[in-house]
Short mmCIF file of the C-alpha atoms (twelve columns), coordinates in Angstrom:
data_MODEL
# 
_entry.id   MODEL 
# 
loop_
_atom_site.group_PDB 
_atom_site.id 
_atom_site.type_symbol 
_atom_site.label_atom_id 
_atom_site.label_alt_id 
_atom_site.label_comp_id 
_atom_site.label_asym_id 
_atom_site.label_seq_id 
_atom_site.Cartn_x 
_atom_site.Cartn_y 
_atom_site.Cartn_z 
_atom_site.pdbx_PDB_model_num 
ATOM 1  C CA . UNK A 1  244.062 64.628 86.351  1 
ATOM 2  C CA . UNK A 2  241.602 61.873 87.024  1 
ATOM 3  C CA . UNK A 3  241.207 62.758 90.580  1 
ATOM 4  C CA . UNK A 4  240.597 66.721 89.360  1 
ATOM 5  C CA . UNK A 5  238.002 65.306 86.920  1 
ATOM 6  C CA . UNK A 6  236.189 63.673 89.299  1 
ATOM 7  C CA . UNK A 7  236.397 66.269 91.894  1 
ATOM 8  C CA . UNK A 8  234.712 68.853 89.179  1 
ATOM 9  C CA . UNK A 9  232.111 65.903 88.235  1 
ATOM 10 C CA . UNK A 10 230.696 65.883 92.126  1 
ATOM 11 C CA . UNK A 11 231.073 69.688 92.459  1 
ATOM 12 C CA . UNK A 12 228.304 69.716 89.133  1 
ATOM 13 C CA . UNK A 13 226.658 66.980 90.900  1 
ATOM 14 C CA . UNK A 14 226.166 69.246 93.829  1 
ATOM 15 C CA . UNK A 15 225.329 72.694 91.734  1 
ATOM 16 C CA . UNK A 16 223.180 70.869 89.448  1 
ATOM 17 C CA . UNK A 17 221.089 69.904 92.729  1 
ATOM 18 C CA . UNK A 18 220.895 73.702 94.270  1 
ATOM 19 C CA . UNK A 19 219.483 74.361 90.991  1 
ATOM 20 C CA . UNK A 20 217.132 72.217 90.742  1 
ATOM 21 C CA . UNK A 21 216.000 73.381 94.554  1 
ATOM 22 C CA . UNK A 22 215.261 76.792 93.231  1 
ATOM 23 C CA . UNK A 23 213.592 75.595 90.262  1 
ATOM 24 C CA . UNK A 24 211.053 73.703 92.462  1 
ATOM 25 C CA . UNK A 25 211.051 77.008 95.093  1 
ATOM 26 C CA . UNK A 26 210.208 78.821 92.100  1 
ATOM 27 C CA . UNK A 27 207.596 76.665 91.383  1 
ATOM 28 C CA . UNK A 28 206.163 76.583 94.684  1 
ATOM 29 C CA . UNK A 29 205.746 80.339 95.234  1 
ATOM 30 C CA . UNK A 30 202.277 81.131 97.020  1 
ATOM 31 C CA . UNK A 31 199.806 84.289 95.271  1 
ATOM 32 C CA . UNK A 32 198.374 85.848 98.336  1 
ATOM 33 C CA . UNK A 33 196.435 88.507 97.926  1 
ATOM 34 C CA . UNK A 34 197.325 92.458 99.095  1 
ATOM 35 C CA . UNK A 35 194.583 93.476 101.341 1 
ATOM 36 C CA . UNK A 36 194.827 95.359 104.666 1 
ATOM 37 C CA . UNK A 37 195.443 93.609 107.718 1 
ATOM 38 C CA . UNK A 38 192.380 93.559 110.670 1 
ATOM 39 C CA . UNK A 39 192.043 91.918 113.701 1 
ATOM 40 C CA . UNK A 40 191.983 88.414 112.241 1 
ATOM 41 C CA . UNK A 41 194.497 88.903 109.164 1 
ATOM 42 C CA . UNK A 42 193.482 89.806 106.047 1 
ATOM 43 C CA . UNK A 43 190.125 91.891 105.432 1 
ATOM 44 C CA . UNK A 44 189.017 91.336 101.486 1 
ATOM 45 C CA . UNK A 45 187.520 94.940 100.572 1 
ATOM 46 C CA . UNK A 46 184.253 94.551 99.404  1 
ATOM 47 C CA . UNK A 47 184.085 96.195 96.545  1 
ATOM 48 C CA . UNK A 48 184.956 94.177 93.705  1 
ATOM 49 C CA . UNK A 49 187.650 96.261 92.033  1 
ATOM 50 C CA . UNK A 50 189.217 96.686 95.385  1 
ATOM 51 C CA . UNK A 51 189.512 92.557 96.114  1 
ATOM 52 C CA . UNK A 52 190.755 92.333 92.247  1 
ATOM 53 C CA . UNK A 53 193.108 94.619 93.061  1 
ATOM 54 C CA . UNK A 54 194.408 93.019 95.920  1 
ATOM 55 C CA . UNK A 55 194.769 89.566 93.585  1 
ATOM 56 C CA . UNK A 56 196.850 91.268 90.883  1 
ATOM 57 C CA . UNK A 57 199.681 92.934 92.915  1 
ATOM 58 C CA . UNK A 58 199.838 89.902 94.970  1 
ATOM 59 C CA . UNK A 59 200.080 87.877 91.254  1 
ATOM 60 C CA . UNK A 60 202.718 90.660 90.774  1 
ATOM 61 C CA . UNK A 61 204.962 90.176 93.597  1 
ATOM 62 C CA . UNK A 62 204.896 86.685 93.785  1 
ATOM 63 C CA . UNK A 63 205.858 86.825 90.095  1 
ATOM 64 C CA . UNK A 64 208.383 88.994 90.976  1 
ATOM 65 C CA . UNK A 65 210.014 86.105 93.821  1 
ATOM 66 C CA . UNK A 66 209.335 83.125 91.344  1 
ATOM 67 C CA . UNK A 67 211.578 84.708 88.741  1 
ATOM 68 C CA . UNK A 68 214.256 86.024 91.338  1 
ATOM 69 C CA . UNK A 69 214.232 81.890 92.236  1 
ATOM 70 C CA . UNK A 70 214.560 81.259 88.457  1 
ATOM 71 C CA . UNK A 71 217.370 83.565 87.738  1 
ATOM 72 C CA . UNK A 72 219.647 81.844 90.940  1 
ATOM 73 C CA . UNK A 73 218.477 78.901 89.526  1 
ATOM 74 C CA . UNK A 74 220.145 79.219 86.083  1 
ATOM 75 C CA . UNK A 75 223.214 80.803 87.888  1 
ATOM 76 C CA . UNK A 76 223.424 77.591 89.420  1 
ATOM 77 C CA . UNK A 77 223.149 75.420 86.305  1 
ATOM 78 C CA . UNK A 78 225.455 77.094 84.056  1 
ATOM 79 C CA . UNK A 79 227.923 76.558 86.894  1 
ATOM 80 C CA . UNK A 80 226.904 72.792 87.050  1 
ATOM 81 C CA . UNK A 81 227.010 72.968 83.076  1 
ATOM 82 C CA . UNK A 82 230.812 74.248 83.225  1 
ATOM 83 C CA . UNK A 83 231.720 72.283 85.649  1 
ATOM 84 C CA . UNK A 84 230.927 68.804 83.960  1 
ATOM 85 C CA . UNK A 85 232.307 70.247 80.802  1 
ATOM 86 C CA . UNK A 86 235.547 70.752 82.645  1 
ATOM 87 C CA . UNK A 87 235.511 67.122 84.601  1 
ATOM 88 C CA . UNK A 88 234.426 65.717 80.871  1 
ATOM 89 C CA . UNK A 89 237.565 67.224 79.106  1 
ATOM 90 C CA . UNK A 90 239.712 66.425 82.435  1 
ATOM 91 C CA . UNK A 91 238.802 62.590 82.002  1 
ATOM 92 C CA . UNK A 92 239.458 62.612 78.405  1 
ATOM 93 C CA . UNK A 93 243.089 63.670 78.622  1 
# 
């Protein structure tokens, strides 16, 4: 049982790591801007509304991928969380 316990102790070890990796993606997720490519890479329009536009839906979708990161993060930590539950009751008996 001891060996099982510790076995399910380094498994949260490791799952408990992965989640902390998307955490910190999640956290690292660029805002570009939407805005046509030219012949250099992106063109900012220039009218005002059009460049604010361009900030918001790139706000938007890199929302969207920081909270796609935070929801395989939690995956990951409520498997880490069961995990060291299990290993915990496993060394008590």
């Amino acid at each position: 049982m001891k060996t099982i316990g510790i076995g399910l102790a380094i498994l949260a070890g490791i799952t408990g790591v992965i989640a902390a990796i998307y955490w910190y993606q999640s956290s690292r997720v660029p805002i570009d801007p939407i805005w046509p490519d030219g012949p250099v890479g992106l063109m900012e329009p220039g009218e005002h509304d059009a460049s604010q536009d361009g900030w918001i839906a790139g706000m938007m979708q890199a929302s969207t991928r920081a909270a796609e990161l935070n929801a395989k993060a939690a995956l990951w930590t409520a498997g880490s969380v069961l995990l060291a539950a299990a290993a915990s009751i496993l060394s008590a008996l």
